[in-house]
Biopython code that builds the backbone (N, CA, C, O; Angstrom):
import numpy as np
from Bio.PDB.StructureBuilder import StructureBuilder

atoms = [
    (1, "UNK", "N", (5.058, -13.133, 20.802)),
    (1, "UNK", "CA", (5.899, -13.138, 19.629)),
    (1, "UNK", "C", (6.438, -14.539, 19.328)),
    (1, "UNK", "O", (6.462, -14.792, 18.123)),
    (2, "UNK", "N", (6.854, -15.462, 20.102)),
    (2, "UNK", "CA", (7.585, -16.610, 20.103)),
    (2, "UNK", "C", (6.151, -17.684, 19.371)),
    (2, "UNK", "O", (6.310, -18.255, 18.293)),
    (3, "UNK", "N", (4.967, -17.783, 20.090)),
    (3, "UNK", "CA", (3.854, -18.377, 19.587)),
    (3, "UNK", "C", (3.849, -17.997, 18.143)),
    (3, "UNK", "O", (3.764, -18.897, 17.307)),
    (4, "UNK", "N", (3.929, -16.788, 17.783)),
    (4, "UNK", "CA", (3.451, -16.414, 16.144)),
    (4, "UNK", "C", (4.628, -17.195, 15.448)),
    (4, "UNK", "O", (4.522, -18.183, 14.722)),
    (5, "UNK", "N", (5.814, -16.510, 15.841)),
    (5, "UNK", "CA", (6.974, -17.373, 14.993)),
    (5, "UNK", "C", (6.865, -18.804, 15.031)),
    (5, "UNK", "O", (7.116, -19.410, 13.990)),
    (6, "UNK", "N", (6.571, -19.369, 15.936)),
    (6, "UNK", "CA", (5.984, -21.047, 16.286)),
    (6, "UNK", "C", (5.079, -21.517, 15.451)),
    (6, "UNK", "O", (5.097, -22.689, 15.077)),
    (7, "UNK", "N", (4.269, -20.727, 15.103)),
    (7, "UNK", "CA", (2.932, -20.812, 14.366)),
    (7, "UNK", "C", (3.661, -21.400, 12.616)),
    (7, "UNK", "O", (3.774, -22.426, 11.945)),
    (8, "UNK", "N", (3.962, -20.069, 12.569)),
    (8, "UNK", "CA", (4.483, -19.501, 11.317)),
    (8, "UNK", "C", (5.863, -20.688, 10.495)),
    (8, "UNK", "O", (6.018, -20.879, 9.289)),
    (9, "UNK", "N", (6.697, -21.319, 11.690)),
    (9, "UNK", "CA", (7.314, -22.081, 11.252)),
    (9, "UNK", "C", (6.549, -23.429, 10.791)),
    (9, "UNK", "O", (6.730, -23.972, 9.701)),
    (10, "UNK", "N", (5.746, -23.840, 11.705)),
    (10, "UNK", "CA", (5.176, -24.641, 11.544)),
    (10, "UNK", "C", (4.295, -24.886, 10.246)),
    (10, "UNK", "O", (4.117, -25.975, 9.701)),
    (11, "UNK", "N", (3.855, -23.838, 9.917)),
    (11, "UNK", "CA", (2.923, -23.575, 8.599)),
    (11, "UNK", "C", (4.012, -23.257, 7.729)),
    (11, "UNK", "O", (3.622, -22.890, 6.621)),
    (12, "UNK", "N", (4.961, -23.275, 7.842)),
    (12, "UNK", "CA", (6.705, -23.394, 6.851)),
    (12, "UNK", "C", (6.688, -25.159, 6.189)),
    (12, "UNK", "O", (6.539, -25.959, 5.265)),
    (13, "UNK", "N", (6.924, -24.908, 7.317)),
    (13, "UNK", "CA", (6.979, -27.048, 6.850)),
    (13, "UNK", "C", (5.968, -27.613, 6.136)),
    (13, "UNK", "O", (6.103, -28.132, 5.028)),
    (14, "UNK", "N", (4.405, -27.470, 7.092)),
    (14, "UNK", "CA", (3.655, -27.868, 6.268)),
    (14, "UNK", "C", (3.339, -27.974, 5.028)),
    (14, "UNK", "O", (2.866, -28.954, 4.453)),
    (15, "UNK", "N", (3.761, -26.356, 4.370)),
    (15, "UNK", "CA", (3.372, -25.941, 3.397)),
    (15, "UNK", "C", (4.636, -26.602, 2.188)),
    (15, "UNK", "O", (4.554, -27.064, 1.050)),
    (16, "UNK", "N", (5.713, -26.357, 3.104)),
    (16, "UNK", "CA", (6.713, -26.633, 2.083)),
    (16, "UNK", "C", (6.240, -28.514, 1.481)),
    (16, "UNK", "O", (5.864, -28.890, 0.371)),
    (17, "UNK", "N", (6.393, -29.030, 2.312)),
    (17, "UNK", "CA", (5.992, -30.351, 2.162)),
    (17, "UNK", "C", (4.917, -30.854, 1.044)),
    (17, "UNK", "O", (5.010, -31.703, 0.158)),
    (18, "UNK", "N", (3.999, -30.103, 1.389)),
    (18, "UNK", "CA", (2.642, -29.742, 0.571)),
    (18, "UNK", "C", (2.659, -29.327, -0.816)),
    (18, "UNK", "O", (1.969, -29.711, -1.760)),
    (19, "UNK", "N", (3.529, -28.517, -0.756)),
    (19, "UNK", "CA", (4.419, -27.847, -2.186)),
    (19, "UNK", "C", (4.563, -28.784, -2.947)),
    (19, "UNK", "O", (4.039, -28.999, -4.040)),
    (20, "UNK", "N", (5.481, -29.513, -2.210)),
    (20, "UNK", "CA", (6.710, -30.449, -2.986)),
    (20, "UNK", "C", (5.602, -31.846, -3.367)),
    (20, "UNK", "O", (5.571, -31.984, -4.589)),
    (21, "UNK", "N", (5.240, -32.268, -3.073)),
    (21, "UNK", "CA", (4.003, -33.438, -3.256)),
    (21, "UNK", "C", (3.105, -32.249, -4.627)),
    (21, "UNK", "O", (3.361, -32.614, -5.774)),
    (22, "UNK", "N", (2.273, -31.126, -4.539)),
    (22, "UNK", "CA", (1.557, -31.280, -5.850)),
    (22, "UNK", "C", (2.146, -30.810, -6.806)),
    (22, "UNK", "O", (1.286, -30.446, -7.608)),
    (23, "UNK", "N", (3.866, -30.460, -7.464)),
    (23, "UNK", "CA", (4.568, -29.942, -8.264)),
    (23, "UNK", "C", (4.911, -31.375, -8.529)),
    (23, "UNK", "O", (4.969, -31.558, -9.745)),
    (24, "UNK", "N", (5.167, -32.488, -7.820)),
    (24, "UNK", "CA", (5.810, -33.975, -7.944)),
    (24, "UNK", "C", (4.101, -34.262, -8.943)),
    (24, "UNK", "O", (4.147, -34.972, -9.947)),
    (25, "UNK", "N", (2.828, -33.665, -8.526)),
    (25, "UNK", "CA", (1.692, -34.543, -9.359)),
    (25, "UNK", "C", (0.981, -33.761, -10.525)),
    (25, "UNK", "O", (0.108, -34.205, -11.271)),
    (26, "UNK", "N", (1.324, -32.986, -10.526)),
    (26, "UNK", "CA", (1.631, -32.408, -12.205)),
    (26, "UNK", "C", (2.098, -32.719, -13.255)),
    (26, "UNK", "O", (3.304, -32.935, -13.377)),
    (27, "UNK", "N", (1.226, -32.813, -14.266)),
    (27, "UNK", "CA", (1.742, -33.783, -15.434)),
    (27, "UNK", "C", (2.904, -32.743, -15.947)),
    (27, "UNK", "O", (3.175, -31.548, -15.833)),
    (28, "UNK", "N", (3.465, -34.009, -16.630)),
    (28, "UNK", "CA", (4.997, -33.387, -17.418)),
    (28, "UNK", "C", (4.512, -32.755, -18.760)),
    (28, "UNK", "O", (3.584, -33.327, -19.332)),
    (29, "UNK", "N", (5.027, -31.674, -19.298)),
    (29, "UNK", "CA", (4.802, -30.675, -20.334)),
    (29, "UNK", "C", (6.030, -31.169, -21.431)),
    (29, "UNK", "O", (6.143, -30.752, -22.583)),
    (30, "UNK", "N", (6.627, -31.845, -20.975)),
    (30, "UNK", "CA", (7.632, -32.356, -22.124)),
    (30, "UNK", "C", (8.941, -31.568, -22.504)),
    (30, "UNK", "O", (8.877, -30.348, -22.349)),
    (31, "UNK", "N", (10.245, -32.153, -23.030)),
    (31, "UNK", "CA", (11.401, -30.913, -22.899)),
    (31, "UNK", "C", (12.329, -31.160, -21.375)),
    (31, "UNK", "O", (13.341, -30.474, -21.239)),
    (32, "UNK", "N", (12.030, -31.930, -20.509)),
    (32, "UNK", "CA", (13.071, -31.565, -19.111)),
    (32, "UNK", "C", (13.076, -33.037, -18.591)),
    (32, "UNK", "O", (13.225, -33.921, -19.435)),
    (33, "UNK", "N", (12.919, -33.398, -17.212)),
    (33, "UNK", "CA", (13.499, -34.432, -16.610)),
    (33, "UNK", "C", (12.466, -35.445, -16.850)),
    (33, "UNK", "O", (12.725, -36.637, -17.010)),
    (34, "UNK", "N", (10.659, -34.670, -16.882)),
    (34, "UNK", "CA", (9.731, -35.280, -16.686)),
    (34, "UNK", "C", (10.028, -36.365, -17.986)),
    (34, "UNK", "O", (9.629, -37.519, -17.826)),
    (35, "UNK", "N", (10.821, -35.966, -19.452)),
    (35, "UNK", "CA", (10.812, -36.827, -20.712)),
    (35, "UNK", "C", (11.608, -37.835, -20.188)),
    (35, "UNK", "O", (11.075, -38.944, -20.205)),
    (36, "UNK", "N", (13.117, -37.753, -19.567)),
    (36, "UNK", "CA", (13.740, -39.053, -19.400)),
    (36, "UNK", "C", (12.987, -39.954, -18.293)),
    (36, "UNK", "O", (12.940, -41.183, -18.251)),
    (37, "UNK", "N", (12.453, -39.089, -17.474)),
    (37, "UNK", "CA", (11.758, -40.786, -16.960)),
    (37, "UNK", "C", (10.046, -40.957, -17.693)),
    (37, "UNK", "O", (8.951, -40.919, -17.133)),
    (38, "UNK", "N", (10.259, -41.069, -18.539)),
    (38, "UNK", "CA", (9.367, -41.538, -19.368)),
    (38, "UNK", "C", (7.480, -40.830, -19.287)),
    (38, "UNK", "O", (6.402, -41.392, -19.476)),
    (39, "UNK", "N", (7.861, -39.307, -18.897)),
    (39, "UNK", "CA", (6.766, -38.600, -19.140)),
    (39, "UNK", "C", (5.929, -37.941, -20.328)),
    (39, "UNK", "O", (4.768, -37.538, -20.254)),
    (40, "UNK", "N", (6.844, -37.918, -21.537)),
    (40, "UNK", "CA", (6.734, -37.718, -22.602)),
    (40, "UNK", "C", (5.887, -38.253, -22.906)),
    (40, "UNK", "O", (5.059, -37.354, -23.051)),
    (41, "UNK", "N", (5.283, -39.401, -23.206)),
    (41, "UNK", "CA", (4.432, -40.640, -23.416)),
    (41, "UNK", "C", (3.095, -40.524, -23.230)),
    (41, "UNK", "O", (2.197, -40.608, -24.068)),
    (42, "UNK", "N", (3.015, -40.260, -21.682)),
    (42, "UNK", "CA", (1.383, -39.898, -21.371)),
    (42, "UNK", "C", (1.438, -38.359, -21.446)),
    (42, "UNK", "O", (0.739, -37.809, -20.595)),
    (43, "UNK", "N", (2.137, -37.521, -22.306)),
    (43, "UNK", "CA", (1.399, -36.333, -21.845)),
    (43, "UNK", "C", (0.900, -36.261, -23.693)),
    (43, "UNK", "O", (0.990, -35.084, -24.042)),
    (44, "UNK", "N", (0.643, -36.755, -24.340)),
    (44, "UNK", "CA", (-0.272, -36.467, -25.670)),
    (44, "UNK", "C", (-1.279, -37.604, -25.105)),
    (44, "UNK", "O", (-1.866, -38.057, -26.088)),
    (45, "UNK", "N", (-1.698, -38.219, -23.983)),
    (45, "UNK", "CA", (-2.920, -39.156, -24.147)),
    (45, "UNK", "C", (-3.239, -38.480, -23.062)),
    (45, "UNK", "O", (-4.442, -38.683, -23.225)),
    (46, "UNK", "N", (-3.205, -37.791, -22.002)),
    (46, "UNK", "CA", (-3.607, -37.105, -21.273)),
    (46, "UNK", "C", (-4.605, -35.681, -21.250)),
    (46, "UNK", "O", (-4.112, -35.158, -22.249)),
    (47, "UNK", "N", (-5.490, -34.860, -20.874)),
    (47, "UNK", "CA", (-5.831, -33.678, -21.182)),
    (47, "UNK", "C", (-6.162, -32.910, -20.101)),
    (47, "UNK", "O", (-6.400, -33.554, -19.079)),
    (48, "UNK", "N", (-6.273, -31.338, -20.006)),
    (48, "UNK", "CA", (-5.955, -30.336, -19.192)),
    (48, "UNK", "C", (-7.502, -30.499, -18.926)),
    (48, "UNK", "O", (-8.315, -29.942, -19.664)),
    (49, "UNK", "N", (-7.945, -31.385, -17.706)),
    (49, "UNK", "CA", (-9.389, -31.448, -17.392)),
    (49, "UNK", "C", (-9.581, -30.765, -16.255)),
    (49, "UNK", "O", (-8.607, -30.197, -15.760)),
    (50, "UNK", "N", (-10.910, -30.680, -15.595)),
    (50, "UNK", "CA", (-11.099, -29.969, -14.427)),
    (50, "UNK", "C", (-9.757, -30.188, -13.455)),
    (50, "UNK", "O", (-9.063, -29.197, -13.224)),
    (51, "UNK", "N", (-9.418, -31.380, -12.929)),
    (51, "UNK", "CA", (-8.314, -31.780, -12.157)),
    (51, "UNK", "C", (-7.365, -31.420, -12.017)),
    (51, "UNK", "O", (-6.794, -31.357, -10.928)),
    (52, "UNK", "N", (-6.814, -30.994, -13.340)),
    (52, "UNK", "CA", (-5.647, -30.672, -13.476)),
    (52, "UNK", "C", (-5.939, -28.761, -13.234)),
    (52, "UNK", "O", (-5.096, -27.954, -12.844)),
    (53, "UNK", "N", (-6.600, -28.631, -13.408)),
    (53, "UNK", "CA", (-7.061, -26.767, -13.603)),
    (53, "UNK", "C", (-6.914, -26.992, -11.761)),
    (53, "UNK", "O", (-5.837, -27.006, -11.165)),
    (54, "UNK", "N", (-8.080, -27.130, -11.209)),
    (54, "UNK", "CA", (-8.193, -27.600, -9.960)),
    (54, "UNK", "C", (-6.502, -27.724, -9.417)),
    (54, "UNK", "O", (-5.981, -26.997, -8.571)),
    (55, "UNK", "N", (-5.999, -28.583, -9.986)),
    (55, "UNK", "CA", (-4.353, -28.744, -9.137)),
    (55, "UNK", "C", (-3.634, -27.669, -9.267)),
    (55, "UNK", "O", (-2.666, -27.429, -8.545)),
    (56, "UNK", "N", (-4.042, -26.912, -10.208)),
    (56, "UNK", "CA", (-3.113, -25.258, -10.836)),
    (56, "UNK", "C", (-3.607, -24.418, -9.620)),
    (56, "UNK", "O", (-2.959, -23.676, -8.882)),
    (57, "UNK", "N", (-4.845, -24.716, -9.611)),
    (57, "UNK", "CA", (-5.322, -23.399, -7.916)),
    (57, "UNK", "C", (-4.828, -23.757, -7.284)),
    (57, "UNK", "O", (-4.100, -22.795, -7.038)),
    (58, "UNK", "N", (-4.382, -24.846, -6.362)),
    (58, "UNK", "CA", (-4.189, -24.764, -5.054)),
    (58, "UNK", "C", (-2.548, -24.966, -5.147)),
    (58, "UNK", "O", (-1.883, -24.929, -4.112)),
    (59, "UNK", "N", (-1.996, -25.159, -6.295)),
    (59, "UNK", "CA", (-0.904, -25.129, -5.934)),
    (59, "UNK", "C", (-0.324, -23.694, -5.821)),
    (59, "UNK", "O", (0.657, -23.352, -5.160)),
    (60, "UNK", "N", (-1.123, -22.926, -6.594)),
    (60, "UNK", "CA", (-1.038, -21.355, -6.720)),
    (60, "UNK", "C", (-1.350, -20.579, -5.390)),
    (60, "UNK", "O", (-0.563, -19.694, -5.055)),
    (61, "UNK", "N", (-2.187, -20.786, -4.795)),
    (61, "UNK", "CA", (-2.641, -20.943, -3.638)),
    (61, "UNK", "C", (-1.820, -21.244, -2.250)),
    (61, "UNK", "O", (-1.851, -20.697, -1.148)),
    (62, "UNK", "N", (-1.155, -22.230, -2.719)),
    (62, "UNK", "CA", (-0.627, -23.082, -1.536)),
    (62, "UNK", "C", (1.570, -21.771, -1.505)),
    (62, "UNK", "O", (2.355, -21.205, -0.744)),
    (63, "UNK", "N", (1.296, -22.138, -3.083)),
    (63, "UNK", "CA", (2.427, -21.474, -3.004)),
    (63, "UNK", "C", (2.849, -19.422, -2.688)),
    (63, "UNK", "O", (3.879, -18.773, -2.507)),
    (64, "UNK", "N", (1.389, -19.113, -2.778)),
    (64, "UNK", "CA", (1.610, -17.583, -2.131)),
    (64, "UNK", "C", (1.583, -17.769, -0.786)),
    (64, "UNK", "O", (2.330, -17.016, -0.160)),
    (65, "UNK", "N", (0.822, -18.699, -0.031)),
    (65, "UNK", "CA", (0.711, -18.734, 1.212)),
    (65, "UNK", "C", (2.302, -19.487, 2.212)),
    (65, "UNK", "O", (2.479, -19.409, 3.428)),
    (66, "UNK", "N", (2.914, -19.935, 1.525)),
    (66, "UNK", "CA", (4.591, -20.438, 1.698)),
    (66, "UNK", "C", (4.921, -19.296, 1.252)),
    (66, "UNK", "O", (5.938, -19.103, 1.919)),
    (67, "UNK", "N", (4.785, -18.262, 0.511)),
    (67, "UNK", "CA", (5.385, -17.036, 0.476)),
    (67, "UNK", "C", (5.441, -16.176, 1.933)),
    (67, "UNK", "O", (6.278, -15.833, 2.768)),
    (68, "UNK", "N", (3.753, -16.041, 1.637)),
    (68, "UNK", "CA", (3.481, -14.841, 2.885)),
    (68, "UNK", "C", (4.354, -15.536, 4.005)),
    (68, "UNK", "O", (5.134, -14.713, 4.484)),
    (69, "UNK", "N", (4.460, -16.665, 4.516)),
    (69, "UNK", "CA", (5.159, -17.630, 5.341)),
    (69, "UNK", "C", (6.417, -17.164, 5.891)),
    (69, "UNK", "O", (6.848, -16.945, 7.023)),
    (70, "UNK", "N", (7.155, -17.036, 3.917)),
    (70, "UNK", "CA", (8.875, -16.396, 4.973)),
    (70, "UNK", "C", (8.914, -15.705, 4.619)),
    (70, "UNK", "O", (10.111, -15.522, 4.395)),
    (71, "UNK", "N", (8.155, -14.595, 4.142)),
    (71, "UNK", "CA", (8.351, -12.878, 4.329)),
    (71, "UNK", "C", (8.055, -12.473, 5.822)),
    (71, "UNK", "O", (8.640, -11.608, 6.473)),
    (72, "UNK", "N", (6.737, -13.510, 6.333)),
    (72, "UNK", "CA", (6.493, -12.876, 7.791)),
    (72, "UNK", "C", (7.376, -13.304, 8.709)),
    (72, "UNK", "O", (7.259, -12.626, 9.729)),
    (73, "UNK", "N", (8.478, -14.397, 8.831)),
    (73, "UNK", "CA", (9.183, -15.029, 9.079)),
    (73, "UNK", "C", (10.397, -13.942, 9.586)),
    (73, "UNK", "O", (10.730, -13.579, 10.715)),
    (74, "UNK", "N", (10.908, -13.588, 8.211)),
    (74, "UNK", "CA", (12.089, -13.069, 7.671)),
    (74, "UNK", "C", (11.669, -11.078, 8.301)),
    (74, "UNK", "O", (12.650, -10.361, 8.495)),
    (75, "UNK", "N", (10.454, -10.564, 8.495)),
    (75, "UNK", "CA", (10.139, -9.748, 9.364)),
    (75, "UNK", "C", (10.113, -10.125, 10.980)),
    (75, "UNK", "O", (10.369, -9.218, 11.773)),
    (76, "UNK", "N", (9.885, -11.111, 11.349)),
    (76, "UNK", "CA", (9.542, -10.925, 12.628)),
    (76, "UNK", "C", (11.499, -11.244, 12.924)),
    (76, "UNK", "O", (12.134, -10.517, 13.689)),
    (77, "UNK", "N", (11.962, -12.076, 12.383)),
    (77, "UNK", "CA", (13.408, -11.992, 12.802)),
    (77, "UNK", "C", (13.949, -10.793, 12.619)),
    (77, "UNK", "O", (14.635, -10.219, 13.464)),
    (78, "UNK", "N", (13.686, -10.385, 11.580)),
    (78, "UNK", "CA", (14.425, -8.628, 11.293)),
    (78, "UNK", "C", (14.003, -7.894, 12.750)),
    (78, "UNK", "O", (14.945, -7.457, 13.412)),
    (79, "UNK", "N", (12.645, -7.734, 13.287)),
    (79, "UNK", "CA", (12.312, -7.006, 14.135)),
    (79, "UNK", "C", (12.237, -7.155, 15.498)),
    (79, "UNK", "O", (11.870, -6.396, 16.395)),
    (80, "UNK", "N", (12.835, -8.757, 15.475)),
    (80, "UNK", "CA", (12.921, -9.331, 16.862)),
    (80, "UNK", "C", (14.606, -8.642, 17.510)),
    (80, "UNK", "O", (14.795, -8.443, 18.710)),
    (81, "UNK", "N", (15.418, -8.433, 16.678)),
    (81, "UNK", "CA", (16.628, -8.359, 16.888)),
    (81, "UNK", "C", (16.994, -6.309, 17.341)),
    (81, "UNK", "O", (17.968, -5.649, 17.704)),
    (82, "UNK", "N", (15.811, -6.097, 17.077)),
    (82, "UNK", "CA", (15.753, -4.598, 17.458)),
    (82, "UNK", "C", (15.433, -4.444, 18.894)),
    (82, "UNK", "O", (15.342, -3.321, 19.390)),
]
sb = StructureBuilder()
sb.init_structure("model")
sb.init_model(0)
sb.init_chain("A")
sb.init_seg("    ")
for serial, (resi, resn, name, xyz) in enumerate(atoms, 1):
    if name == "N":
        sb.init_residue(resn, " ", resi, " ")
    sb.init_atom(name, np.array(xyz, "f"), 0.0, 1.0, " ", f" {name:<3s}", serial, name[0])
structure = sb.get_structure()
């Protein structure tokens, strides 16, 4: 039990980390923080190419799997304490 939770934290961090880096490389849609630091600009010379589709999977991806992460997390503590 201690190995899985070990596991599981560990693939916490990773993921979180991982998260936070491809939501930071996503172009700005315009309207929020991305306009004051000067994202507004390149997002009409920019276009929704393979890359960017590509960055939508795995961040989609990346982010159910940081899900499953602390639901299994947030179970094994619930059931450790029984």
């Amino acid at each position: 039990m201690q190995i899985l939770e070990f596991v599981l934290q560990v693939l916490l961090g990773v993921t979180s980390l991982l998260l936070t880096l491809l939501i930071l490389l996503h172009k700005g849609r315009g309207g929020g923080l991305s306009d004051m630091f000067g994202g507004g600009m390149s997002s009409a010379m920019g276009s929704s190419g393979l890359a960017e589709r590509n960055l939508n999977r795995f961040t989609v991806v990346l982010a159910l799997t940081w899900f499953v992460t602390i639901v299994g997390l947030g179970l094994l503590t619930k059931f450790a304490e029984l």
